[in-house]
C-alpha positions as CSV (number, residue, x, y, z in Angstrom):
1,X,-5.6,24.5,32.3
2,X,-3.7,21.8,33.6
3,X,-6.4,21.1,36.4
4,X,-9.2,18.0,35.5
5,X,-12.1,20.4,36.2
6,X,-11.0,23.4,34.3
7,X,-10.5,20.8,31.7
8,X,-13.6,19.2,31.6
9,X,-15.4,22.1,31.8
10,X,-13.6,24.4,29.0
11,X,-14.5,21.0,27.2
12,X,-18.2,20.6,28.0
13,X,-18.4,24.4,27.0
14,X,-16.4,24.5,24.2
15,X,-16.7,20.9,22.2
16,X,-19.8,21.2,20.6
17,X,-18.7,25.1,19.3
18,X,-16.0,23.9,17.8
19,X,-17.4,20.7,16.0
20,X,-20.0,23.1,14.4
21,X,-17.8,25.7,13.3
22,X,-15.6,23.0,12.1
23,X,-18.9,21.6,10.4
24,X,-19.9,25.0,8.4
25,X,-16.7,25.8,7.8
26,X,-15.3,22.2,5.7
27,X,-18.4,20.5,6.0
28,X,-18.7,16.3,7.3
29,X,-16.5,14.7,4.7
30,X,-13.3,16.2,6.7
31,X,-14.3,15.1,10.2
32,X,-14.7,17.6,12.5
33,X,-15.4,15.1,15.6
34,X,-11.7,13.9,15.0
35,X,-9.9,17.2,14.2
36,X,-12.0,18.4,18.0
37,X,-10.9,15.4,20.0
38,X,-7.5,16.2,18.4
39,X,-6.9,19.6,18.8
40,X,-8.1,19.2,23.1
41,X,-5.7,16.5,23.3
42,X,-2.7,19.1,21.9
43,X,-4.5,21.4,24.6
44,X,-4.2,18.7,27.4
45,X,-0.4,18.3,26.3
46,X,0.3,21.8,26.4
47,X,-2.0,23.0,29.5
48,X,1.0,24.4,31.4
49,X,1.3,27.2,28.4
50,X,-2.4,27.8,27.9
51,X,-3.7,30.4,29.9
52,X,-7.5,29.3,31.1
53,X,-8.4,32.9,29.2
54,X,-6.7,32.0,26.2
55,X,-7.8,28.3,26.0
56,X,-10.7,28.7,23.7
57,X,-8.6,30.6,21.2
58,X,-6.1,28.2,21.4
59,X,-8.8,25.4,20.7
60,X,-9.9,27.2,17.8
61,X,-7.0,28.0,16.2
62,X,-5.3,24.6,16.9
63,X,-8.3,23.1,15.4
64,X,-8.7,25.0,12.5
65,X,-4.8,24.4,11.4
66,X,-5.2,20.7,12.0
67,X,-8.3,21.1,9.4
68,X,-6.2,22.3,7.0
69,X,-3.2,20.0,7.4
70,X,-5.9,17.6,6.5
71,X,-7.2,19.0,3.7
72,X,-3.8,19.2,2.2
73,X,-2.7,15.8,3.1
74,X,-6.3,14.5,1.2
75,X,-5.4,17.3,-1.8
76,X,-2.1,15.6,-2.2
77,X,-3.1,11.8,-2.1
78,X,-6.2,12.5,-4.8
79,X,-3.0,14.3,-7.1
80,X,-1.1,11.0,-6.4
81,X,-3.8,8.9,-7.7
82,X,-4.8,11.6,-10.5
83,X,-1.4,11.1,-11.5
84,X,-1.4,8.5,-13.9
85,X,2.3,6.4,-14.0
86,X,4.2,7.6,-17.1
87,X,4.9,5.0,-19.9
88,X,8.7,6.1,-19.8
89,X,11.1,3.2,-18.7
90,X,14.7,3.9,-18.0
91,X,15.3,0.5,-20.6
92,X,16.1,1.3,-24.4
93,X,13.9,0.2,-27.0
94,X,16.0,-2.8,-28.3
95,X,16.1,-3.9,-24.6
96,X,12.4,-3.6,-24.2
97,X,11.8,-5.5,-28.1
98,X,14.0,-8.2,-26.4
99,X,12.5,-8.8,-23.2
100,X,8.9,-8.9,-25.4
101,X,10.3,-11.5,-27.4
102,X,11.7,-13.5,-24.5
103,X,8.7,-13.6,-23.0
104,X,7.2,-14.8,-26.0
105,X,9.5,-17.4,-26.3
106,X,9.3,-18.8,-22.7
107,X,5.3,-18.9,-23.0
108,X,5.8,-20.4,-26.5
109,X,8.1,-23.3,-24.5
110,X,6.3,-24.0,-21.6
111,X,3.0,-24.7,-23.7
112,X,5.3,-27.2,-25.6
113,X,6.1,-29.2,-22.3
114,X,3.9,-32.1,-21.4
115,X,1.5,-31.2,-19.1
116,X,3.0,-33.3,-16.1
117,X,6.2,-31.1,-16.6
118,X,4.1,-27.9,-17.0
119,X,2.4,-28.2,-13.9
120,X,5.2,-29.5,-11.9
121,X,7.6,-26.9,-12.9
122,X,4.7,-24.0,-11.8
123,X,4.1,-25.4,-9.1
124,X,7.9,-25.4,-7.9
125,X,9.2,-21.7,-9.8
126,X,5.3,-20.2,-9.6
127,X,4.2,-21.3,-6.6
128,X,7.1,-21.7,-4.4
129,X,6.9,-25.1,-3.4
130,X,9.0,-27.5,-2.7
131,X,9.6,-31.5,-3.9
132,X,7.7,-33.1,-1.3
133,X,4.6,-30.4,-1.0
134,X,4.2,-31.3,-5.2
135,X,4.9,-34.7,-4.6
136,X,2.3,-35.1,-2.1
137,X,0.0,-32.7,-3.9
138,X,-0.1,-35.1,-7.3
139,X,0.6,-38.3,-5.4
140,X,3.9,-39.6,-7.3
141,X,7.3,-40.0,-5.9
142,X,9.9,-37.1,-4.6
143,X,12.4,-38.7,-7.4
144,X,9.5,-38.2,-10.2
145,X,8.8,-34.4,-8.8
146,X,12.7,-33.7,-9.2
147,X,13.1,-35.4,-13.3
148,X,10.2,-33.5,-14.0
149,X,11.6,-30.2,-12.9
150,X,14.9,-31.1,-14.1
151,X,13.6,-32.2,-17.5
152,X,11.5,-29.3,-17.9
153,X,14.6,-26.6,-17.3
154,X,16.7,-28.7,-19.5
155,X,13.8,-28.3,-22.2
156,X,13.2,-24.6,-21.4
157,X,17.1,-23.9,-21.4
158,X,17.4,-24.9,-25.2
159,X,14.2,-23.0,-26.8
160,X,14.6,-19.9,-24.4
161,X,18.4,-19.2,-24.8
162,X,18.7,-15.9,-26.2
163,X,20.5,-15.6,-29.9
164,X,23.9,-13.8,-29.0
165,X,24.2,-11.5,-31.4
């Protein structure tokens, strides 16, 4: 089988045979065109064992596993996305009522910064960017970006510290 013509004819013979049992058996959804072109390629790399007799078998049966290889592999990702992510957390319920009301206390702090501050801090911890990008972004100085963002932690610092208990 390892000869071009023997090849090309097995696959001018064959192809079309094998895309339309491919076709009634699993139907259009699952591709026959690729699961063919696939299963002559592991034919090509394994011409030397392939018997020109036994090719069409081989074809067949080569195709017909890929088929269901696929199948499986589509069964499995639409039970991964059936699968809805559980609600458990590894964290314990106090830790989870504290992280809730940390978060409620950092939104509650950063509305009570001036807007200057708010935007300059989001724009540096948020966004990523750095002194210069802001400063050229709201047109002030480096030195103004910088006591704006220092300010601003210093104000978030003392209304976000947690209460040690």
């Amino acid at each position: 089988m390892c000869q071009e013509r023997a090849f090309h004819d097995l696959f001018n013979t064959a192809a079309k045979d094998l895309h339309d049992y491919l076709y009634y058996k699993y139907g259009a959804d699952n591709h026959p065109q690729d699961i063919v072109q696939t299963a002559f390629q592991k034919l090509w790399e394994n011409c030397r064992d392939v018997l020109p007799g036994k090719a069409r078998s081989f074809l067949f049966t080569v195709a017909n596993n890929e088929m269901l290889n696929s199948i499986a592999r589509q069964k499995t990702v639409l039970n991964y996305r059936l699968e809805k992510p559980g609600d458990q957390t590894n964290e314990t319920p106090e830790f989870l009522l504290e992280e809730k009301e940390y978060h409620d206390r950092l939104q509650k702090a950063l509305a009570e910064l001036t807007e200057d501050q708010r935007v300059t801090f989001l724009l540096n911890r948020v966004e990523g960017k750095k002194h210069q990008e802001i400063a050229d972004m709201l047109g002030i100085s480096r030195k103004a970006v910088e006591k704006r963002i220092y300010t601003a932690l210093n104000i978030l610092r003392k209304k976000v510290e947690l209460p040690y208990i």
